[in-house]
C-alpha positions in Angstrom: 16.8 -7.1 -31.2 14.8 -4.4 -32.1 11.8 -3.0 -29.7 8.5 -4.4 -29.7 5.6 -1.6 -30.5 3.5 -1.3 -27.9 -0.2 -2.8 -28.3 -3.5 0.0 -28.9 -4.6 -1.0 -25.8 -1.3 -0.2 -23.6 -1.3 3.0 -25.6 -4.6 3.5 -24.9 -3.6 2.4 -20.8 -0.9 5.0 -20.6 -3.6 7.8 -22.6 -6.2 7.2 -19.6 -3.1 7.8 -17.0 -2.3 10.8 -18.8 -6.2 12.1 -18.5 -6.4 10.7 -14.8 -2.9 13.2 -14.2 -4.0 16.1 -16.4 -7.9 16.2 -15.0 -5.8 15.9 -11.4 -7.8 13.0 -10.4 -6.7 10.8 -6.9 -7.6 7.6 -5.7 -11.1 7.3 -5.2 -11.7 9.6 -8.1 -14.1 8.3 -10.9 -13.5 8.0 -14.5 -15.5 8.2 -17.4 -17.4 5.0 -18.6 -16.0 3.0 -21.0 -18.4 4.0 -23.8 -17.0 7.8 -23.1 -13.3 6.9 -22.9 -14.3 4.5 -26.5 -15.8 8.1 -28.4 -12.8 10.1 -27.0 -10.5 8.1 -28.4 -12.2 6.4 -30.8 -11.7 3.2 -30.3 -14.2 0.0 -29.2 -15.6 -0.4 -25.5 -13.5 -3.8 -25.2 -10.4 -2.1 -26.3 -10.9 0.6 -23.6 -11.8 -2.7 -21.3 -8.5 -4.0 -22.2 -7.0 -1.1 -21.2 -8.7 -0.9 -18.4 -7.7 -4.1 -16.5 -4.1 -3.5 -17.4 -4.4 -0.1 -15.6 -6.8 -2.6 -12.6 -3.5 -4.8 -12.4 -1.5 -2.6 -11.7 -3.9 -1.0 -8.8 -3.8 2.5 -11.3 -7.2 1.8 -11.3 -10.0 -0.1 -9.6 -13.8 -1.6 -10.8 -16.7 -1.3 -8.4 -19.4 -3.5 -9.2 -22.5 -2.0 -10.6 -20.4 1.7 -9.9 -17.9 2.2 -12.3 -14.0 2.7 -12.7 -12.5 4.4 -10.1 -8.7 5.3 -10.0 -6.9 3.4 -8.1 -4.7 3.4 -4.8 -1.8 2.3 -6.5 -1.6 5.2 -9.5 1.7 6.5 -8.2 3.4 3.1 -7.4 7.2 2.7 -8.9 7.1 -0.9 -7.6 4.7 -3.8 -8.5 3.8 -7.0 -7.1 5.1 -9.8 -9.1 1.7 -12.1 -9.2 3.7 -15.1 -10.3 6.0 -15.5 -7.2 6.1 -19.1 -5.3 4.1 -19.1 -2.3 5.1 -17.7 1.2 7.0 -19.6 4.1 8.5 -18.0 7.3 11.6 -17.0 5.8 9.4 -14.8 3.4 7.4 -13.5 6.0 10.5 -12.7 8.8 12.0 -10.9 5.5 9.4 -8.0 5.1 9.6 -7.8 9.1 13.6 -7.7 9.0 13.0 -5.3 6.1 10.6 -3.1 8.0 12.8 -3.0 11.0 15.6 -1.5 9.1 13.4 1.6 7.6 10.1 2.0 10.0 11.8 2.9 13.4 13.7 6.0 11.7 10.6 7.2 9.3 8.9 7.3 12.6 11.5 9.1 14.3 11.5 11.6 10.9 7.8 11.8 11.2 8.1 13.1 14.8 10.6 15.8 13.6 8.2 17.0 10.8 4.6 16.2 11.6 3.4 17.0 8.2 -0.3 17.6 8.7 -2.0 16.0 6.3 0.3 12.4 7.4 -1.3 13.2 10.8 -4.8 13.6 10.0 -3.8 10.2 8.0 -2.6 8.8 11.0 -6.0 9.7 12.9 -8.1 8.2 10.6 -5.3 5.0 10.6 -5.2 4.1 14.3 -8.2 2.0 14.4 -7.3 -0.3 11.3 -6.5 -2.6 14.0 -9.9 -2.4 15.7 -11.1 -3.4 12.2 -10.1 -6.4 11.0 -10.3 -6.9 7.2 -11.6 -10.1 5.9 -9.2 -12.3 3.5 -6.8 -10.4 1.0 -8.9 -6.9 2.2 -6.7 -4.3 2.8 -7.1 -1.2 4.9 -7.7 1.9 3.1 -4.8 3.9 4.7 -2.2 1.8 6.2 -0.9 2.9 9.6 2.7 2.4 8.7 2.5 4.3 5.3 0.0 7.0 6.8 3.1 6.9 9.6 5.4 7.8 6.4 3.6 10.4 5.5 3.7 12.6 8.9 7.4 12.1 7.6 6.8 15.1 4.8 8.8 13.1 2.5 7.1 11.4 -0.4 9.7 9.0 -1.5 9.8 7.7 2.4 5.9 7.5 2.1 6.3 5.7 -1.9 9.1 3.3 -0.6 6.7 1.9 2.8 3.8 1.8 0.2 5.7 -0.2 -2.6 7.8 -2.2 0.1 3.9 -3.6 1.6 2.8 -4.4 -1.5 5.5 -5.8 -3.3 5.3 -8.2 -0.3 1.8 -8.1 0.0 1.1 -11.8 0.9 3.5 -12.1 3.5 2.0 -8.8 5.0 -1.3 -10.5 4.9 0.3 -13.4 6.9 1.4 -10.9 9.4 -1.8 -9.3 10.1 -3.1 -12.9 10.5 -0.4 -13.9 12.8 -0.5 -10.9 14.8 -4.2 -11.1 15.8 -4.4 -9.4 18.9 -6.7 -6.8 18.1 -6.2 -4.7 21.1 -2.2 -4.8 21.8 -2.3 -3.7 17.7 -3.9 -0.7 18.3 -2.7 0.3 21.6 0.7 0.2 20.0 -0.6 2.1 17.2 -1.8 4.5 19.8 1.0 4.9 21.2 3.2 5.6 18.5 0.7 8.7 17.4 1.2 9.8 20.4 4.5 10.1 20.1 4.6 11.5 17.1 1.9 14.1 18.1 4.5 15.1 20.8 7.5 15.7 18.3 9.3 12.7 20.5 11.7 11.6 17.5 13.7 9.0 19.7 10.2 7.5 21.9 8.5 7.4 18.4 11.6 5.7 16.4 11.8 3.2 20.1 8.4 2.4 20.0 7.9 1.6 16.3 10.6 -0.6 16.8 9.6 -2.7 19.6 6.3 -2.8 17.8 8.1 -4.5 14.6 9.9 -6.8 16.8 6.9 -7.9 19.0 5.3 -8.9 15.4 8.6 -10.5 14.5 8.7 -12.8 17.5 5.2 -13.9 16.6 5.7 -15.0 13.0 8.6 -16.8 13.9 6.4 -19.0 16.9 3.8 -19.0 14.1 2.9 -22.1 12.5 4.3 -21.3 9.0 5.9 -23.6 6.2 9.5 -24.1 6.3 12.0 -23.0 3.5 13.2 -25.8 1.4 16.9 -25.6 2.1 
């Protein structure tokens, strides 16, 4: 069967990554208006809009109302969300914690062994998520765990947390919700910066898992929906 050609405006998507990765731009960056990017490569302003909300769905870029286009948290994720999935139950949700169990406990331990400073400063700026409770489908800026991946020095560790929270995205949303004790949350965040901080691989990697399994014993008292067996 031979290979569909690719539209002008996905052309035109993967031409405005190439710009966002040539100009070194990161998240929180801003791009050119649509007009601009429509003269550069001339082209109209709702082809570049097309464009654009193929690069917004994919989280390469972002749209802040009466702002501009800004790029995007998720310009370096591997993994995507499918948007189309059947909607969550426990089983889902006790997945991603199960999942999180088997990975989390040893980045932490990893992150004690390197403390890679700009993961710590992320940490810093990560402990009080919990002290801040979005609203909805809001997400934190810097997510503990991934900023905890990070200290780790290893971007794949740090990419593979990121992609692993979003892939799942809903269920982690259903976590947060479930686990609403505001103040246990952060003084087990706490806790596991400070080991960390103190190079303590094995407290770090204990106490990152007894966080994960205080949250898993939560979802599964929470009232969630059954699996159809």
């Amino acid at each position: 069967m031979p290979q569909r050609e690719p539209t002008l405006s996905e052309r035109l998507a993967d031409d405005i990554v190439d710009i966002i990765r040539t100009d070194r731009l990161v998240p929180g960056d801003a791009l050119a208006s649509s007009r601009e990017l429509a003269r550069r490569f001339a082209v109209t302003t709702p082809t570049v809009r097309e464009a654009l909300r193929r690069l917004e769905a994919t989280g390469a870029v972002e749209f802040r109302h009466g702002s501009g286009t800004y790029v995007g948290s998720g310009i370096d994720r591997r993994l995507l969300a499918n948007p189309h999935r059947p909607g969550i139950d426990r089983d889902a949700v006790l997945e991603l914690v199960e999942a999180r169990l088997v990975v989390e406990p040893s980045i932490a331990a990893a992150a004690a062994d390197a403390r890679e400073s700009d993961g710590l400063a992320q940490l810093d700026r990560a402990v009080t998520n919990a002290l801040e409770p979005q609203q909805g489908s809001e997400r934190p800026a810097v997510h503990f765990h991934v900023a905890l991946a990070a200290t780790a020095g290893n971007t794949l560790l740090r990419e593979t947390v990121e992609a692993l929270l979003h892939v799942r995205v809903r269920e982690q949303i259903e976590i947060r919700h479930s686990y609403d004790d505001r103040g246990r949350d952060h003084a087990e965040h706490q806790q596991i910066l400070a080991a960390v901080r103190a190079g303590d691989a094995e407290q770090a990697r204990a106490l990152t898992h007894e966080h994960l399994v205080s949250i898993r014993d939560v979802v599964r008292s929470a009232d969630l929906p059954e699996r159809d067996r």
